[in-house]
N, C-alpha and C positions, 0 to 999 in steps of 0.2 A: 579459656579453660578447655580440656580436655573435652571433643565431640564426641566419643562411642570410646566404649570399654576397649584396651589394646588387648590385644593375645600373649599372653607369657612367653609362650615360648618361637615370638618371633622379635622379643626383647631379652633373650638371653647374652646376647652380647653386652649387654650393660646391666649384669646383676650380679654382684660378686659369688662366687662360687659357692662361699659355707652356708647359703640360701639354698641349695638345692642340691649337693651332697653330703657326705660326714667326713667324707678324705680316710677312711677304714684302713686306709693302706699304711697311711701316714701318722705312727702310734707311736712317737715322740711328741709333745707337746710343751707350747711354754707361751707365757700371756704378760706382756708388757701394760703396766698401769701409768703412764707419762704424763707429767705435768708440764706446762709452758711455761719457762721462767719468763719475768716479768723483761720486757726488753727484747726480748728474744724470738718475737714471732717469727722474722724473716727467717733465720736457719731453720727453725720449725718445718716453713712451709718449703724448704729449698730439703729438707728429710724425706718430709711426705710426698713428694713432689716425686722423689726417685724413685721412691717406695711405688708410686700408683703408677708410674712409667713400665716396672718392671717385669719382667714376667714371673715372679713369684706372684702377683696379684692375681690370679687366678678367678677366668669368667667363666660365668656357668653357661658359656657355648662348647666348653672344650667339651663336655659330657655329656654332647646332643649328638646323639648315635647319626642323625640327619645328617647333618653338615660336618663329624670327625667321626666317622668308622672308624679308624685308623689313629685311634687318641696317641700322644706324645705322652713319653711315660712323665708324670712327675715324682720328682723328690722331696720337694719343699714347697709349702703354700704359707701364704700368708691370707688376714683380713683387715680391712682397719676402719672403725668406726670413732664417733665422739660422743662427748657429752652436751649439752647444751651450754658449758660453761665452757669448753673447749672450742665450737663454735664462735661460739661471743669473742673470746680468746684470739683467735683467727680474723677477728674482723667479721665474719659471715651474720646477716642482722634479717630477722624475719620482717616478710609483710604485714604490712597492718589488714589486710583483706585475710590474708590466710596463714595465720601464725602457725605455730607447732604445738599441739596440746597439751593441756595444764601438766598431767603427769610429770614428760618431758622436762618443761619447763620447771620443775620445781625440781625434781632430781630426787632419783629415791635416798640420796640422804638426806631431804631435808624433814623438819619437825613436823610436818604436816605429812608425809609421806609414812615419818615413822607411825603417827598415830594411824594411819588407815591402813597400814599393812601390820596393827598388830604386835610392834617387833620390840616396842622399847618393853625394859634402857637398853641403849645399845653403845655400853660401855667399851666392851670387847671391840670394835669396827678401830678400825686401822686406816682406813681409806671408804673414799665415796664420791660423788658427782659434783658435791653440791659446796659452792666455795666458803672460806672462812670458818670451817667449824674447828676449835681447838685443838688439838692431837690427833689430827686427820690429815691426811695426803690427800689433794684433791685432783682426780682423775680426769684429766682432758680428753684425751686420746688413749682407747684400747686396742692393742695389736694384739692378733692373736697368727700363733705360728705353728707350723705343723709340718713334720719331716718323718724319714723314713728313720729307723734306727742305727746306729751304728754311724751316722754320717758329723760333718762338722756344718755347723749353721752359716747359710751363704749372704743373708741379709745382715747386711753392715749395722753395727749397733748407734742406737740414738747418741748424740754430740750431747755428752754431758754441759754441754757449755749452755744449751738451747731447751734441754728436758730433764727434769728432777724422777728419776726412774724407779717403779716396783715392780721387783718381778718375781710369779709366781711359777715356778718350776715342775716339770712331769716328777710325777710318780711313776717309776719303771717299774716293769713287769704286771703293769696295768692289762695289757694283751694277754690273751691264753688261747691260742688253738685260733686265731684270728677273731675274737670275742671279746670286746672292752666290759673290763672287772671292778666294782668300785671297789672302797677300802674294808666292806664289811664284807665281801667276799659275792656280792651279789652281781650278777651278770646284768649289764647297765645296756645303752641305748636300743632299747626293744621298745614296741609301741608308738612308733614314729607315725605321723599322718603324712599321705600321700596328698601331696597337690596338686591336685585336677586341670588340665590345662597343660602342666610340663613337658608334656612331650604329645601336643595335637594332630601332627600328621602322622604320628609311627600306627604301623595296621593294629586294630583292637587284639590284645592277647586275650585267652581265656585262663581265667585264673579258678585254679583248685580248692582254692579257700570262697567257700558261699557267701566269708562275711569281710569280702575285701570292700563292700561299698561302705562300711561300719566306718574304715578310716581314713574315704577320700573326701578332704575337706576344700572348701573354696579356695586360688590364690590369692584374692584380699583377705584372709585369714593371719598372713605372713607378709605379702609382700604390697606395699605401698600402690593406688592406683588403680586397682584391678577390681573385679567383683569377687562379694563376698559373701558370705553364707547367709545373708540379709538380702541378697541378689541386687547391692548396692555398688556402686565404686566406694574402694576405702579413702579417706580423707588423705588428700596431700598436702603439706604445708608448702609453702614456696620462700625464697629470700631476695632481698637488694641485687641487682644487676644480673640477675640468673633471664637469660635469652633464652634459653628452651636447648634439648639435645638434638642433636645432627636431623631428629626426625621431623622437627618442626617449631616454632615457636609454641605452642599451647602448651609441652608440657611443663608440668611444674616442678621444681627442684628436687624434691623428694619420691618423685616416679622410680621405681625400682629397689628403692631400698627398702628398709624395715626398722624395726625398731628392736632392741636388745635388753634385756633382763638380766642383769648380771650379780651373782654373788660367790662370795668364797665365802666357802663354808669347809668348818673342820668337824672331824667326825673321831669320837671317843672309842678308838676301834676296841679298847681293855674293857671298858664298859660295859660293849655287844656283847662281846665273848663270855664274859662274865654271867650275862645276862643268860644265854643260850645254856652255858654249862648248868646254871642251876637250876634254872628247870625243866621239866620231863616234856618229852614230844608228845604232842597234838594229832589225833588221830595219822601216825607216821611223821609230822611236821615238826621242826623245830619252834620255838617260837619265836625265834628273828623272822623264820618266812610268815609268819603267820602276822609280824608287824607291818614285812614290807609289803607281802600278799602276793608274793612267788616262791617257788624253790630256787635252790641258790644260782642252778643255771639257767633261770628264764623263763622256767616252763611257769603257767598259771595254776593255781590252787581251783579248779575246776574238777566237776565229779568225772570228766569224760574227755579231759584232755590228759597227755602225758609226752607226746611228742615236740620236738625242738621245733619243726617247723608250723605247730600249732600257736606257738609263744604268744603272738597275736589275733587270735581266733577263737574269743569268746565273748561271752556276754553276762554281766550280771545279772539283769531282771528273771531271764532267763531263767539260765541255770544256778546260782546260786542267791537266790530274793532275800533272806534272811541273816546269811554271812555264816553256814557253817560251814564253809570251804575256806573263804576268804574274806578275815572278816571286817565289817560294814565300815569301821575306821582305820584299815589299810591301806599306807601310805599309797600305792598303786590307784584304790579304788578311789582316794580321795581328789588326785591330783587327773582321774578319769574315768566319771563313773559311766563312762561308756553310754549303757541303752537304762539305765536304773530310774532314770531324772522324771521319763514320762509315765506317761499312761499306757503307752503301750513303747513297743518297740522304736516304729517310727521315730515318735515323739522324743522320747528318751534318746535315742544317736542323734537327732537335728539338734537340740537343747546340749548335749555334749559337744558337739561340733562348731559350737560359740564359742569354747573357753580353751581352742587345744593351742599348746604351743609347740613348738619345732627347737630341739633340743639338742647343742652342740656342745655342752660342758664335757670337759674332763679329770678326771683324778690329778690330784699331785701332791706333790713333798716334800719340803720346809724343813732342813735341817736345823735343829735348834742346839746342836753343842752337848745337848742333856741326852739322859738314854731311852729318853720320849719323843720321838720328833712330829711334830704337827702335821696330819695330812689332812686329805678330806675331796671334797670338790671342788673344780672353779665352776658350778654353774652360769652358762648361756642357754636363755632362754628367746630364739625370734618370735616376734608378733606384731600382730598391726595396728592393734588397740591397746596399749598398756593397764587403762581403765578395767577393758572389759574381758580381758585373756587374764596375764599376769599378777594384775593387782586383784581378779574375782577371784582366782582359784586360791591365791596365798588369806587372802582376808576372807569369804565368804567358804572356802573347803579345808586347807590345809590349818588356819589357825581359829574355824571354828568349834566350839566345845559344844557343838547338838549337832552335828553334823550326821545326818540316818538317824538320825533321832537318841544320840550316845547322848550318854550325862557326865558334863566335866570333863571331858579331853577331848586335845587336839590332836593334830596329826603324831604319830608315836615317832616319827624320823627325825619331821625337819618343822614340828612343833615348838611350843611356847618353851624354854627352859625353863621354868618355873616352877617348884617340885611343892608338894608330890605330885607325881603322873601317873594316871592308870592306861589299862587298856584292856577292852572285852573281848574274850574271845568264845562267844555262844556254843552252848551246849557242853562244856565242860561240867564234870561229875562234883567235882569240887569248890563250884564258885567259879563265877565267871570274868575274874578282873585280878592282873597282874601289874605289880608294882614297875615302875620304869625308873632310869636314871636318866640324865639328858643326856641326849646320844649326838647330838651338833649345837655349836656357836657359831656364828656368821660374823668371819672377821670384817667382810666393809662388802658393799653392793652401789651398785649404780645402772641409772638408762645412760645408753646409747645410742645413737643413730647408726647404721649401717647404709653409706650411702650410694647408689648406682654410679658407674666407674665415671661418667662423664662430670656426676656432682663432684667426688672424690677430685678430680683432676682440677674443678672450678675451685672447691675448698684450698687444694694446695698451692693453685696460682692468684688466691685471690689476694687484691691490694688493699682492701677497705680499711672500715674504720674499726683500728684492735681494741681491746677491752682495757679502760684505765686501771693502773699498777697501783697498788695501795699505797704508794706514796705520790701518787697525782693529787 
C-alpha cells in the first residue's frame, strides 16, 4: 500500500486532463454513450487501445506552466472513462482486499440508487450504467470529446461491429464573448473549486479576491489517492493483475483517477420563459434569477456585488442570512451553501468543502424532426466520494423539501417533477410562494470511473476474464 500521501502535481503526467482544466477554448462538444456487444471485447480494447495511445488523450502535464511554458496549441481533446459494468465487460475484476465502492458498484441506474437519490419513476431514462434494465441502453464506456469550432472531428469513430453507440450532440452557440450559456440563458460553469496542490512549486500569487481560500478545496476531494478535506488519503480500489505504475509497485489501480457523476438532463426552455414573462421582477430581479440565485450573466444576487469578476466572491451567512437577495432554496445556494452550514464562517466553508464537485457538463441539442427539439445538459460531475459529494448534495440539498428550513419544495431547477411545485421568494408584498412547472427530466445518468492514463492503457490491453453474454 501506498507509504506517504503523493503530491498532485508531480503526478500530472498520469491524470487525464478534464481533471484539471475545462478546455474553455474547445466549445464544440459531443459525448459518446458505448455499449460492448456481446463477443466483441477484443476490437473494443484494440479502439480504446488507439484512443489512449493518441494524443488527443490529453494529460494534465500539458497545462503545468513548470514543465510546458511554451504549451502546443490544441484542437481536439478527448476523455474516456467506464462504468463498472463496462469494466467487468472488459475482463478488469476487483480485489477482494480493496474493491470499488458500493455506489460504483451498483450503478446510478440501479433500483437502489434510484431510491436514495430520490429520482423515481424514472420512466423518461433512455440509458444508464446498470445492465439488463428494459428499454434502456446500457453504458460501458463514456467518451467525452471537445474541439475547436469550425473544425471536422479527428478521432476515428467507434466499429459498429464492436459498440452499440448514443450520441449526445453540442448545442451551438452555447459560447458568448468566450462565456459558456446553458439553455435558459444562464451563464454556466462559474463557482469552480480550486485544488490545492495543482500547481506546488509555482511562486505564491497574491490574489485580490479576500475570499479565494472560501474555494481551495483538498485534492482527494476529486482525485483518487491524495488527501482530503478529512486530512485522509482518499480510498483507492485496486484490480487482478494491476503491478503498480512506472512509479513503483504500491500504487494501486485507481491512483489518479476519479469518479464521474453523469446525467442528461433536458430542460423546458417554453416553460422558463413563460414563467419569467408572467411575472413581475423582484426587487430589479426576474424571477428565473431569483430560482437559479444569479443574474443572467453570472453576477451573484448579493447586496454588495455587481462586478463580473466578483461572480465568485461571496458569502451567504454573511451577507444575505435570510435569503432576501438570493433566496434560501436557490438552485446555486443549494447545490453550495458556501459558509451558511456553520456556526460561524469557519465552520460553515470546512462543512461546505465536503460536498463540492468539479463540474465539466455541457449544453447540447437533440434534433427531434418536430418544431420542439430536446436540449438541455449532459451533466459531468468529478468526485472522489460518490456517497458523500454527489449522492449528499442531490438527496440531502437539491431533492430535499426542508431544506433552510422551506416547507414542501425542492430544488426549483433540477428538482422532483412532481407537481405542484412552489418556490419562496422572502419578503414579497404579495405572498411569498410562486407556482412552478417542471423545468427538467433526466433522460438516463450513470457512474464512471475516470481512470489515470497508465490504468487506461492496462484497461485497454487487458486479457482477462470478460463478462458472460446473456446467452452463456
Amino acid at each position: 500500500m501506498m507509504k506517504q500521501a503523493p503530491f498532485l502535481s508531480e503526478h500530472l503526467d498520469d491524470i487525464q486532463a478534464l481533471l484539471t482544466v475545462g478546455f474553455g477554448t474547445l466549445t464544440t462538444s459531443r459525448f459518446w454513450l458505448l455499449t460492448i456487444r456481446d463477443g466483441r471485447e477484443e476490437q473494443a480494447r484494440a479502439w480504446l487501445s488507439a484512443l489512449a495511445r493518441s494524443s488527443l488523450l490529453v494529460r494534465a502535464e500539458h497545462f503545468d506552466d513548470r514543465k510546458n511554458s511554451d504549451r502546443a496549441h490544441i484542437d481536439e481533446a478527448v476523455a474516456v472513462a467506464f462504468s463498472f459494468a463496462g469494466l467487468a465487460k472488459l475482463g478488469i475484476v476487483e480485489t477482494d482486499r480493496h474493491p470499488f465502492p458500493t455506489p460504483f458498484r451498483d450503478g446510478m441506474g440501479s433500483k437502489l440508487r434510484e431510491a436514495l437519490l430520490r429520482d423515481g419513476p424514472r420512466t423518461h431514462w433512455r440509458w444508464s450504467d446498470a445492465e439488463g434494465v428494459a428499454g434502456r441502453h446500457t453504458a460501458h464506456v463514456l467518451v467525452v470529446q471537445l474541439r475547436l469550432p469550425g473544425r471536422e472531428w479527428r478521432i476515428k469513430d467507434p466499429d459498429p461491429d464492436a459498440f452499440c453507440t448514443i450520441t449526445v450532440e453540442d448545442r451551438p452557440r452555447s459560447f458568448r464573448k468566450g462565456n459558456l450559456y446553458e439553455p435558459f440563458g444562464f451563464r454556466d460553469g462559474i463557482a469552480q473549486p480550486e485544488i490545492r496542490g495543482l500547481r506546488d512549486d509555482l511562486p505564491a500569487k497574491p490574489h485580490a479576491d479576500p475570499l479565494y481560500e472560501d474555494r481551495v478545496v483538498a485534492p482527494g476531494e476529486f482525485v483518487l489517492g491524495y488527501v482530503n478535506e478529512y486530512d485522509e488519503l482518499t480510498y483507492c480500489p485496486d484490480v487482478q493483475g494491476w503491478t503498480g505504475s512506472s512509479r513503483g509497485k504500491g500504487d494501486r489501480f485507481a491512483l489518479n483517477g476519479s469518479y464521474l457523476a453523469v446525467r442528461q438532463i433536458e430542460q423546458n426552455v417554453k416553460a422558463f420563459r413563460a414563467l419569467e414573462k408572467a411575472n413581475p421582477r423582484f426587487g430589479g430581479r426576474t424571477i428565473g434569477e431569483k430560482l437559479m440565485g444569479r443574474r443572467k450573466k453570472g453576477w451573484p444576487l448579493s447586496w454588495n456585488r455587481g462586478g463580473g469578476k466578483d461572480s465568485d466572491a461571496f458569502r451567504y451567512g454573511v451577507e444575505d442570512a435570510n435569503g432576501f437577495m438570493c433566496p434560501k432554496g436557490a438552485h446555486i445556494r443549494r447545490v453550495n451553501p458556501r459558509d451558511s452550514l456553520g456556526v460561524d464562517v469557519p465552520s460553515g466553508t470546512k462543512a461546505s468543502k465536503l460536498h463540492r464537485l468539479l463540474r465539466r457538463g455541457r449544453p447540447y441539442l437533440e434534433e427531434t424532426g418536430s418544431e420542439q427539439a430536446r436540449e438541455g445538459m449532459f451533466f459531468i460531475a468529478c468526485n472522489a466520494d460518490l456517497e458523500r459529494q454527489f449522492e449528499f448534495i442531490h438527496q440531502r440539498w437539491v431533492r430535499n423539501f426542508h431544506f433552510g428550513n422551506l416547507r414542501k419544495e425542492d430544488d426549483p431547477i433540477v428538482g422532483s417533477s412532481t407537481l405542484p411545485k412552489t418556490f419562496t421568494v422572502p419578503g414579497l408584498p404579495t405572498g411569498d410562494e410562486v407556482s412552478l412547472a417542471a423545468f427538467t427530466q433526466t433522460l438516463g445518468g450513470g457512474y464512471f470511473f475516470l481512470p489515470g492514463i497508465k490504468a487506461l492503457e492496462f484497461i485497454a490491453g487487458h486479457r482477462g476474464r470478460s463478462a458472460p453474454s446473456d446467452t452463456d
